[in-house]
C-alpha positions, 0 to 999 in steps of 0.5 A: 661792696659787700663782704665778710672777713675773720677778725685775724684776716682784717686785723693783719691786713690793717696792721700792715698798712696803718704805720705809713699814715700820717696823723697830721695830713692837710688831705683827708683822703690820706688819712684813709685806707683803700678797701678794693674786695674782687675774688676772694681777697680784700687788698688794705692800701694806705699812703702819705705819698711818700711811702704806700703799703698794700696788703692782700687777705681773704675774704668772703667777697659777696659783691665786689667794689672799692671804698676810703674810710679813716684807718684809725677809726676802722682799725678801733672798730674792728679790734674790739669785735668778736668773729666774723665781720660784715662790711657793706658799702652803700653808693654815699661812701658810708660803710657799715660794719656788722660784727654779732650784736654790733653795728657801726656807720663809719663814713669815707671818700670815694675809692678814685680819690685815693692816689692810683700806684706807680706802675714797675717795668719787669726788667728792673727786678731781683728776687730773694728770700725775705729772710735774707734781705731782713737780715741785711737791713738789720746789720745796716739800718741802725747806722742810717743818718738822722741828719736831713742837712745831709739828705743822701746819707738818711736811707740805705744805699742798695747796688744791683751788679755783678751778682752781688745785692750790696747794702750800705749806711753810713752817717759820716762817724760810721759805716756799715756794708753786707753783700749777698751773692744774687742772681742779676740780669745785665738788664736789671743791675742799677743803684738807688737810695731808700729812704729810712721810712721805708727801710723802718717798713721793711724791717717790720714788715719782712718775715723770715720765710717766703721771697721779695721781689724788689722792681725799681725806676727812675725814683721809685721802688717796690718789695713785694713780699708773698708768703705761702699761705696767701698773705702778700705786702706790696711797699712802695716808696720814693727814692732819694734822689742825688749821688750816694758818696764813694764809700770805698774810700772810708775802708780803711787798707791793710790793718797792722791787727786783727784780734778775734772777740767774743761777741757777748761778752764784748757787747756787755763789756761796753754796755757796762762802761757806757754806764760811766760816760756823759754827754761830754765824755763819750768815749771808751778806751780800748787798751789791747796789751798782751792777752788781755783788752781792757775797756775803760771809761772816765768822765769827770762829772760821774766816775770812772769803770774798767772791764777786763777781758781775756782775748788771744793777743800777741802784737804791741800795746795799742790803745784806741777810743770809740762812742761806745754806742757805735760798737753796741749798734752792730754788735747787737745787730750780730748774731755770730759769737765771734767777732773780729776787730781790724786796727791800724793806729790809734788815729785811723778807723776801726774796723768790724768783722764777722766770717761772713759778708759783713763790714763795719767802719767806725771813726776813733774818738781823741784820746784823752 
């Protein structure tokens, strides 16, 4: 293999695909990267078996080929380069990297060692802007649980049907759903669980133009992403296997009020009063009385704060607690200024709103 890249085009390449290496892998070809140069491209492919990200850039391809050489090593390398590189390997799996007055041997593993990737059936597919889907796992992925006992819950759940694209993550004190109206085939609606590493790739890799095709089987899925000057990722992931909970039961029925807030001026509210809670006292009460919401934390160990906001308010006195840091995540996973919060009682679930495909459940705390 024998080729010529621009730092840019390397660097990003690498960029995109070093994230899903794992540093501590008992298989050394895991620790490597894919080099595969044909017609003027270079693809990057990395992978910890779980999660495999490939990105294609350009390239000078003089003499075409494939070669694994360690990731950390290449990406130190060519980050302190200057101009144009050249890489060239010999029939050892020694790679050479020229770049001016530099010059390196870095030695790797044969190209067939590396893990071949799983191959997509068409009918399984759906494609939309990447800007939407970025958007979507935005307003869902902070509410992903982190507790393996309950392995189902730690990915996002997306359902393909009835010209909808629906995302839901919940870790059991909350949960978060968008919906996006999508053109779907009856042949390729379904449901599947990504995992949170994979979701966190995404949320990195997206970009606010171009589109991403998403292609899923039994137990694996893959987002191409393409842009219009050439750059393209693949990422491909494993799915969690198991039934994702009926999340239509936690949506709580018709609320007795619906107040419209201000998002900033709430979300710095809570963010002032979260200032006064402790591990043991981490609440903030939410006193809606005529006109006004008041926000108070008290913890015995550290003191005590009180908000007051003016909000548009007629109904009953109603006061209700929540982990103030439940109502920041989606808060600052907005971007509407106006927000809406749907309450029943001080015992049932609160609920988030936007005017758009959004919903938010999140589980009252006892009042003190």
């Amino acid at each position: 293999m024998n080729l010529t890249i621009t730092k840019e085009q390397i660097i990003a390449g690498l960029q995109a695909v070093q994230n899903v290496v794992s540093t501590r892998t008992t298989l050394p070809i895991l620790s490597n990267v894919l080099l595969r140069a044909e017609d003027g491209k270079v693809e990057f492919t990395a992978t910890d078996l779980d999660v495999t990200v490939a990105c294609t850039v350009e390239a000078k391809v003089t003499k075409p080929g494939a070669i694994t050489v360690p990731v950390k090593k290449l990406f130190g390398i060519v980050r302190e380069l200057t101009g144009e590189i050249d890489i060239e390997t010999d029939e050892k799996n020694v790679t050479s990297v020229r770049s001016g007055g530099s010059f390196f041997k870095i030695h790797g593993l044969a190209a067939d060692e590396f893990p071949p990737l799983p191959k997509f059936k068409d009918d399984k597919k759906v494609a939309l802007p990447q800007e939407t889907v970025k958007a979507m796992l935005k307003k869902t992925s902070f509410a992903v649980s982190t507790d393996e006992s309950r392995y189902v819950l730690n990915g996002i759940f997306i359902s393909l049907k009835d010209h909808k694209m629906t995302l839901v993550a919940t870790d059991g004190r909350r949960l978060a759903l968008v919906d996006e109206e999508v053109d779907i085939s009856e042949k390729s609606s379904g449901e599947f669980i990504v995992p949170a590493k994979a979701v966190n790739e995404l949320n990195r890799l997206l970009l606010d133009k171009g589109d991403v095709e998403i292609k899923f089987g039994e137990n694996q899925a893959s987002f191409a992403l393409k842009d219009d000057k050439g750059f393209s990722v693949l990422l491909i992931t494993k799915l969690i296997e198991g039934n994702y909970p009926n999340y239509r039961q936690v949506i709580p029925g018709e609320p007795k009020e619906r107040i419209a807030l201000g998002r900033e001026e709430l979300v710095q509210a809570l963010r002032r009063a979260e200032i006064m809670t402790s591990e043991k006292a981490n609440s903030v009460k939410l006193t809606f009385s005529k006109n006004t919401l008041t926000i108070t934390a008290n913890s015995p160990e550290v003191g005590e704060a009180r908000e007051t906001l003016a909000v548009n308010y007629k109904g009953n006195e109603i006061a209700i607690a929540f982990n103030p840091r439940y109502l920041i995540d989606p808060l600052n996973a907005l971007a509407e200024d106006e927000v809406f919060i749907e309450l029943i009682d001080e015992l049932s679930p609160g609920v988030l709103k936007i005017n758009g495909p959004f919903l938010y459940v999140v589980m009252p705390m006892r009042l003190n």
